[in-house]
C-alpha positions as CSV (number, residue, x, y, z in Angstrom):
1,X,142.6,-9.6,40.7
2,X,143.1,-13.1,43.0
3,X,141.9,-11.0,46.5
4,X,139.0,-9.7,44.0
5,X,137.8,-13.1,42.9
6,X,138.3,-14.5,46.2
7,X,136.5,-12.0,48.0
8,X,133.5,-12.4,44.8
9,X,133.6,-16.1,45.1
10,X,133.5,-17.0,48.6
11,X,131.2,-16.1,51.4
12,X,129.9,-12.3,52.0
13,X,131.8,-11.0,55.4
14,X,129.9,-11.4,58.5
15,X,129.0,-8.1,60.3
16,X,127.7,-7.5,64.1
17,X,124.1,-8.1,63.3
18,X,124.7,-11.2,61.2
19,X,126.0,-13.3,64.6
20,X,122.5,-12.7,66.2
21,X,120.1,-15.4,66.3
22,X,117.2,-14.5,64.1
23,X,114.5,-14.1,67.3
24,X,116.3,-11.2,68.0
25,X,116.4,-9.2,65.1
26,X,113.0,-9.9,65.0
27,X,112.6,-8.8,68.3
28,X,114.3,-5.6,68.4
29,X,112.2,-3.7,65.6
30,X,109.4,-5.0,68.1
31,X,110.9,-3.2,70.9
32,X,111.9,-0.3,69.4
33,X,108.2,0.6,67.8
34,X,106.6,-0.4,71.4
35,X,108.6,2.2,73.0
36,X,108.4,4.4,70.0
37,X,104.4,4.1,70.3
38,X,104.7,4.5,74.4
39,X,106.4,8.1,73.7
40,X,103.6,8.7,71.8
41,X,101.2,8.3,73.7
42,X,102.6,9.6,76.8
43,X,104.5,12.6,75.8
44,X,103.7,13.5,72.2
45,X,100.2,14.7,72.4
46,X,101.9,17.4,75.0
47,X,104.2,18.5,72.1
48,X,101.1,19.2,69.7
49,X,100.0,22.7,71.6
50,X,96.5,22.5,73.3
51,X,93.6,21.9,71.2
52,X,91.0,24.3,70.1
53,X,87.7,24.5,69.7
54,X,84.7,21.6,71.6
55,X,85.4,18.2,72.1
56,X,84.2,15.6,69.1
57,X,81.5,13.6,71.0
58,X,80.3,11.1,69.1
59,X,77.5,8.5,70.8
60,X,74.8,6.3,69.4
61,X,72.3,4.0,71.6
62,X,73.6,0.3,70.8
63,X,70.6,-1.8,72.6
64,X,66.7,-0.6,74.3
65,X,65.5,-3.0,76.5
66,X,61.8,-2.0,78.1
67,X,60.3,-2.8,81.3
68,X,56.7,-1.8,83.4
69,X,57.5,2.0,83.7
70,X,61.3,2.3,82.5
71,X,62.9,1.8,79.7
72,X,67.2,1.1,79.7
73,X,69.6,2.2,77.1
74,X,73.4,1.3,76.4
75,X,74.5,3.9,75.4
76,X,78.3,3.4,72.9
77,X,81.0,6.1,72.9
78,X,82.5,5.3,69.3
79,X,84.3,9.1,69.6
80,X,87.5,10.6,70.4
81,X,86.8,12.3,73.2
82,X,84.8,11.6,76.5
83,X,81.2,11.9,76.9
84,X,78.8,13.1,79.5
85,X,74.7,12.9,78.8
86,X,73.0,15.6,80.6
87,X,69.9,15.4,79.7
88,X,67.3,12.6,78.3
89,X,64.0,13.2,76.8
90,X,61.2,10.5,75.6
91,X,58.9,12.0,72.9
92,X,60.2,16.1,73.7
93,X,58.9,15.2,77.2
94,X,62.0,15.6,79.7
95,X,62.8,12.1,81.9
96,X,64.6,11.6,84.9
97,X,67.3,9.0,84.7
98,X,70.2,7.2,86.3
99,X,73.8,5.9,84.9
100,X,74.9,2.0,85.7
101,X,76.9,3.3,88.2
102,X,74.8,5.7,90.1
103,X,75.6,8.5,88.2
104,X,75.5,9.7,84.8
105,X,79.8,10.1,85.0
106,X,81.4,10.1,81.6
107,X,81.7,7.8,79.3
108,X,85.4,7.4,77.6
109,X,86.2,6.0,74.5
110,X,84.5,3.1,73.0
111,X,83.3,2.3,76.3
112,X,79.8,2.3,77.1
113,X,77.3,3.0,79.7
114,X,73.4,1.7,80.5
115,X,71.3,4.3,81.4
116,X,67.5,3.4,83.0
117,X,65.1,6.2,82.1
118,X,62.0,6.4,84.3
119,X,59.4,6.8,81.6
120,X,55.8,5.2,81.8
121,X,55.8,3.5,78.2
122,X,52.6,2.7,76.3
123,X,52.6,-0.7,74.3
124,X,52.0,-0.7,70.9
125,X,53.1,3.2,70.9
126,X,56.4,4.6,69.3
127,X,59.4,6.0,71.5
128,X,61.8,9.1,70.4
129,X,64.4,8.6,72.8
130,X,66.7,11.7,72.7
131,X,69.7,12.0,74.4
132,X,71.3,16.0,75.2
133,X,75.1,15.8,75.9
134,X,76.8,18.2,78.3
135,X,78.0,20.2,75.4
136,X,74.4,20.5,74.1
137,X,75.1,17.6,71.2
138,X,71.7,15.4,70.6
139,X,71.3,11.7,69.8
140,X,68.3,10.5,68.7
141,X,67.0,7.2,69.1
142,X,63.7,5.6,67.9
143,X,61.7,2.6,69.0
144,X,59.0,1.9,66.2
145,X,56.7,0.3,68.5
146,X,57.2,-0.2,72.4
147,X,56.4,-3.3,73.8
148,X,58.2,-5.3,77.1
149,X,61.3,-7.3,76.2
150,X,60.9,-10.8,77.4
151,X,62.9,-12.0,80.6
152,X,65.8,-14.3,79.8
153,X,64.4,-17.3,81.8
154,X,63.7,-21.5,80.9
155,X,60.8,-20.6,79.2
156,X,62.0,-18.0,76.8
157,X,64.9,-20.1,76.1
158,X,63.0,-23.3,75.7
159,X,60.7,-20.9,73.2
160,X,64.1,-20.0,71.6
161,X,65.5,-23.4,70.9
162,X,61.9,-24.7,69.6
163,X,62.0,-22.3,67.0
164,X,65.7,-22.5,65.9
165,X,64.2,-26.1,66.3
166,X,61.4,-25.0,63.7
167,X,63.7,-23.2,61.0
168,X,66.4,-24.9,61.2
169,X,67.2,-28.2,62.1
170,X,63.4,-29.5,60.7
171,X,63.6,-28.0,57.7
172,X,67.0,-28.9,56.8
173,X,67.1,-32.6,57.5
174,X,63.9,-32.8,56.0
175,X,65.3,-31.4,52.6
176,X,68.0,-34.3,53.0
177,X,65.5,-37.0,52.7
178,X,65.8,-36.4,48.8
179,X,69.1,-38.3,49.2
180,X,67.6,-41.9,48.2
181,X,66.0,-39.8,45.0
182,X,68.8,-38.6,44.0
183,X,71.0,-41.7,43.5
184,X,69.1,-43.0,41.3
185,X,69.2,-40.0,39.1
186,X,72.1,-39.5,36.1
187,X,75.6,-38.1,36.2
188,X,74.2,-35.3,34.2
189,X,71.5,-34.3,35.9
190,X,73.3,-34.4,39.5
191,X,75.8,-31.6,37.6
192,X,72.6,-29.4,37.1
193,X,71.3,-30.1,41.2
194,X,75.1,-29.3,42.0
195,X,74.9,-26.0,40.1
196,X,71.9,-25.3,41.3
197,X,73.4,-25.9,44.6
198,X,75.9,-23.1,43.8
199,X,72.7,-20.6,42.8
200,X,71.2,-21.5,46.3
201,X,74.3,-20.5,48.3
202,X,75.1,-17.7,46.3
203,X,71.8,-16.2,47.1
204,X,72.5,-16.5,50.4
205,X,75.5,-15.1,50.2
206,X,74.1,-12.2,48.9
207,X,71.2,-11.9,50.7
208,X,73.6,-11.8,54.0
209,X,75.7,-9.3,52.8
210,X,72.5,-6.9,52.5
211,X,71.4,-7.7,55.7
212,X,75.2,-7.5,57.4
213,X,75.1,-4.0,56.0
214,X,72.2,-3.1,57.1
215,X,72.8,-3.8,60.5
216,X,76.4,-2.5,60.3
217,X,74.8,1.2,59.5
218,X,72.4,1.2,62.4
219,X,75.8,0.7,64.5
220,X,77.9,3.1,66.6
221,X,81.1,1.9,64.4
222,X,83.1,2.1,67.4
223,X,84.7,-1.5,66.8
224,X,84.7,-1.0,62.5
225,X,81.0,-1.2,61.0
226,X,80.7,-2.5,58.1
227,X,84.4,-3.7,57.9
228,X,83.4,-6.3,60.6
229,X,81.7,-8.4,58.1
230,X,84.6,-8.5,55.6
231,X,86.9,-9.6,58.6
232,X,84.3,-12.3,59.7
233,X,84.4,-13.4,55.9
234,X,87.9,-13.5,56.0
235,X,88.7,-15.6,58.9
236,X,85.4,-18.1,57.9
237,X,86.9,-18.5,54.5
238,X,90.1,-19.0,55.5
239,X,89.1,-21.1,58.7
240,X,87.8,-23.6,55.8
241,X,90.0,-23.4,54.0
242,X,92.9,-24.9,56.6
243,X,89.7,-27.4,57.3
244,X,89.4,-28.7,53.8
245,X,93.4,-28.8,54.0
246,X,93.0,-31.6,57.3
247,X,90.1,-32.9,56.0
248,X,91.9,-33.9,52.6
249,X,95.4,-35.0,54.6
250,X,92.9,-37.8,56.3
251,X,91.0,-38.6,53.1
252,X,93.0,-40.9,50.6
253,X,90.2,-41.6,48.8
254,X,89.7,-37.5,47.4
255,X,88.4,-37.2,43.9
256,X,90.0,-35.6,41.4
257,X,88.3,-32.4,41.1
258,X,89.2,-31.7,44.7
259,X,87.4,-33.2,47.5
260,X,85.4,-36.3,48.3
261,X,81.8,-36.3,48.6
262,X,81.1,-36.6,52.6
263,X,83.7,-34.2,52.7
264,X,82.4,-31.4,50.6
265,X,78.7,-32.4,51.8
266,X,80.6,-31.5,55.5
267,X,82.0,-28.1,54.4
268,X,78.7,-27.2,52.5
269,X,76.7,-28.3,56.2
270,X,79.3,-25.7,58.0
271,X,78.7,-22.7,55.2
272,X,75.0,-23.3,55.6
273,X,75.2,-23.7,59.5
274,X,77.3,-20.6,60.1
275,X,74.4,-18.4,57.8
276,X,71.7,-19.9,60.3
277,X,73.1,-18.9,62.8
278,X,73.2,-15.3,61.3
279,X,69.3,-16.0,60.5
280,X,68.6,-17.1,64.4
281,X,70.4,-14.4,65.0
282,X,67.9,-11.9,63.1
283,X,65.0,-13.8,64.3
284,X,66.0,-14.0,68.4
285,X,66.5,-10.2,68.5
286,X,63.4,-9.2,66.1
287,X,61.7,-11.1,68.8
288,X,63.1,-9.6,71.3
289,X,62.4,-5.9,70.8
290,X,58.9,-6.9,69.0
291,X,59.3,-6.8,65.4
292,X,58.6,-10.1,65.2
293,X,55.3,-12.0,65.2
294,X,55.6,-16.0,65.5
295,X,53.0,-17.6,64.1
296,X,52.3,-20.4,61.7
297,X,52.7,-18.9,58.4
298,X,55.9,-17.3,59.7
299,X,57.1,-20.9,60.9
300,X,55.9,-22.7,57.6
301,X,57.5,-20.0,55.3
302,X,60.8,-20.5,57.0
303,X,60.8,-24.2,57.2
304,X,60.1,-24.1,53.4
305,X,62.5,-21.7,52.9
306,X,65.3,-23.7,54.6
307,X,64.7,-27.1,53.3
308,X,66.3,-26.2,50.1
309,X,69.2,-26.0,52.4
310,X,69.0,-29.5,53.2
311,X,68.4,-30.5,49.3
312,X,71.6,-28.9,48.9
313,X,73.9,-30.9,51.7
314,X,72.7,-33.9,49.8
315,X,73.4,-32.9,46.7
316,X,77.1,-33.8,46.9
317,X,76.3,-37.8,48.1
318,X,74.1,-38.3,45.5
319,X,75.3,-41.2,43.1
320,X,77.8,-42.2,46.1
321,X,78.0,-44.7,48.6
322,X,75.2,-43.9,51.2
323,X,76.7,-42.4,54.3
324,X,76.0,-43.8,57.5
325,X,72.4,-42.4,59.5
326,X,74.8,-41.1,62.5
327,X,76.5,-39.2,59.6
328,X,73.5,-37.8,58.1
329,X,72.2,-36.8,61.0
330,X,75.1,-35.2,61.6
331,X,75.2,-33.2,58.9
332,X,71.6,-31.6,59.3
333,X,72.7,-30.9,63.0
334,X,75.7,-28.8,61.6
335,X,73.6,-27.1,59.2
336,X,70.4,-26.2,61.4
337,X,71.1,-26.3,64.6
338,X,73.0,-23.2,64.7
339,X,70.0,-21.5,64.5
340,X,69.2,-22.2,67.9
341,X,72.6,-20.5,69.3
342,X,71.8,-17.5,67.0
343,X,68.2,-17.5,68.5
344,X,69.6,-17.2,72.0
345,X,72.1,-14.9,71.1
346,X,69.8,-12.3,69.3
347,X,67.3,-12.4,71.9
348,X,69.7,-12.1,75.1
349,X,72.3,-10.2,74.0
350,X,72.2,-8.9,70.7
351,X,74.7,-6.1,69.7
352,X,74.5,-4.8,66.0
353,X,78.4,-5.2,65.4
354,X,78.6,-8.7,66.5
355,X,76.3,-9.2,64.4
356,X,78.0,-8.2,61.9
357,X,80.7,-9.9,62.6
358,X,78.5,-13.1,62.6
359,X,77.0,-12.4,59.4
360,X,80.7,-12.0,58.2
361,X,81.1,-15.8,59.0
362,X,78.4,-17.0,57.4
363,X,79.8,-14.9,54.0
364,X,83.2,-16.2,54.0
365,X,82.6,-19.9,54.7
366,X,79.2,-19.6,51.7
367,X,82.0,-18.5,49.3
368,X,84.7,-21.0,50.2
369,X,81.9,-23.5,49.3
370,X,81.3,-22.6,46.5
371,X,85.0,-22.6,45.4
372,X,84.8,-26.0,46.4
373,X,81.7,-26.9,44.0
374,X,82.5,-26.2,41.4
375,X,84.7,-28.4,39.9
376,X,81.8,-31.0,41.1
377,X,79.6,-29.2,37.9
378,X,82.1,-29.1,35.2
379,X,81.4,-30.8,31.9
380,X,84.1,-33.9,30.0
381,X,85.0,-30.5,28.2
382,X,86.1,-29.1,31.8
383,X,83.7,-26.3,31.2
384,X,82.0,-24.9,34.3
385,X,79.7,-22.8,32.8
386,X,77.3,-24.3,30.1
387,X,73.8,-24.1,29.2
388,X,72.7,-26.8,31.8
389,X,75.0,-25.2,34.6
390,X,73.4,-21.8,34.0
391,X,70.2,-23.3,33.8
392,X,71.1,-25.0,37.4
393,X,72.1,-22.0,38.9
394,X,69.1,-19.6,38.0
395,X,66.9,-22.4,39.2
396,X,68.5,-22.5,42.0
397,X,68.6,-18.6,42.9
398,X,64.5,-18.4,42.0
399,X,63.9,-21.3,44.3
400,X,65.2,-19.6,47.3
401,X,63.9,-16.1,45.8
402,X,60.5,-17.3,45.7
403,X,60.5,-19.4,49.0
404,X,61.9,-16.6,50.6
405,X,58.9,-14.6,49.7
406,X,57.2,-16.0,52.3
407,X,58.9,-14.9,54.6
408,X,57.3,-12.1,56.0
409,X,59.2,-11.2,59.0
């Protein structure tokens, strides 16, 4: 009964694997399922018999960019197997063509290939671009209406920044000059613009994940689709998250409910920054391939549009301290001029999955905002939702409903 209770009592036996340092434990699974995976790979697909039947091709056209008599197509393998287009045809009529590398060759998995058709394009007309793989698979492509994608040179990217110029950064700061108004306005009512706040953003929110899916379907889902945007929301969220944590370490002087004012006016600036640049990123490329028509209205329907934006980074200050100009200006620099990068980006180089992936940003770091407003509207009862709150937040949904209407893009 003593060895029993000694053996009970004291301290378990050490085996082998106890002595090693904890790195390597961790490090032989590691090993052990990276050579595991190797055999795999290398060896294991010989042990499965030969396969029967065609190959799974699976192709889709991930960008058209036209030019005087020709008209260039990246083409995205997103299947299993390795792909080889034979033959191209441009509205059932048959065009010769040529592969990025001289050839047409084959295109392996999730790699991609440009192809320059020699077609003589009419503006204004639409394109069936159709694309006959060597196993006698078709992919269809269509062009609404063809017209000449612009040449990445000074002038289309000083054309670019003016407008991200136009949408964004205008617009927002303008909506910021409410910020004198609004300290002189009561406790209450800055609850209501703070819910309202939390409408505005959650429109947004919404209104991107529409779009985000939108674009994810007209992708080759070679590198995940749709699931791009929930991993862009993720990391964007999360990214915030960590920066609220460092933000608040520095910050003695946090409130109560959570976060101090130029500190959640900062994190609402970087939600409504990262959706801009999803919004330059929809305008650059609509303007790219023609969709897009810039003209006044356009501009004025936007800027209205956005300046709510702007009413909603100075929403947090209001009844504060005034901040600082450099840290206003600041502010609406973080929140508009985004839509400059996402301008160049969509016009230059636009790629549906990235973005997605984009779009995904803008999501996450909208919804860690709002987790972060609203404490800021809850009542002495500690009630977040109340008639006046409600009241704030539909008001603040309809606003950007109905300036969105003009929007006609």
């Amino acid at each position: 009964m003593e060895a029993r209770g000694d053996v009970q009592g004291g301290a378990a036996p050490r085996d082998g694997l106890s002595r090693l340092p904890a790195w390597l434990l961790g490090l032989i699974p590691l090993a052990l399922i990276a050579i595991a995976l190797v055999a795999l790979v290398t060896v294991g697909g010989d042990t499965l018999g030969e396969r029967r039947g065609p190959p799974v091709e699976d192709i889709a056209v991930e960008q058209a960019v036209l030019r005087p008599g020709e008209i260039e197509v990246t083409v995205r393998n997103s299947g299993p197997d390795a792909v080889a287009v034979a033959q191209v045809f441009v509205n059932d009529s048959y065009v010769d063509f040529t592969g990025d590398t001289g050839d047409t060759g084959e295109i392996g998995r999730l790699g991609s290939q440009k192809l320059t058709l020699d077609y003589p394009w009419q503006e204004g007309s639409p394109l069936l671009v159709t694309l006959l793989t060597s196993t006698g698979a078709t992919v269809e492509h269509e062009i609404a209406v063809a017209v000449e994608t612009p040449e990445a040179d000074a002038g289309f990217y000083g054309l670019m920044a003016l407008l991200g110029i136009y949408v964004g950064v205008i617009p927002v700061t303008l909506g910021m000059l409410f910020l004198p108004f609004l300290g002189r306005v009561r406790e209450h009512w800055i609850r209501i613009l703070m819910a309202a706040t939390i409408g505005l953003l959650g429109f947004l929110a919404v209104d991107a994940y529409l779009e985000g899916t939108e674009i994810a379907t007209a992708s080759t889902g070679a590198f995940g689709g749709a699931t791009l945007l929930f991993v862009g929301a993720a990391v964007a969220y999360f990214g915030l998250v960590a920066l609220d944590r460092h933000l608040r370490d520095r910050r003695a002087r946090a409130r109560e409910a959570g976060v101090g004012p130029f500190q959640l006016s900062l994190l609402v600036a970087i939600g409504i920054g990262l959706h801009n640049l999803g919004e330059g990123l929809a305008i650059g490329s609509a303007y790219a391939v023609g969709e897009l028509a810039l003209g006044a209205f356009l501009v004025f329907g936007f800027a209205l549009h956005n300046t709510t934006e702007g009413l909603a980074i100075a929403a947090p200050l209001a009844g504060r301290r005034r901040p600082s100009l450099g840290r206003l200006v600041s502010l609406g620099l973080i929140a508009g001029a985004p839509a400059i990068l996402g301008a160049f980006i969509g016009a230059s180089a636009y790629n549906p999955e990235m973005a997605t992936l984009l779009i995904g940003f803008g999501i996450g770091a909208i919804v860690q905002v709002i987790v972060q407003l609203v404490p800021a509207i809850r009542d002495r009862e500690g009630r977040a939702l109340y008639p006046a709150s409600v009241g704030g937040i539909l008001a603040g949904i309809a606003i950007l409903y109905l300036t969105g209407l003009l929007i006609s893009a």
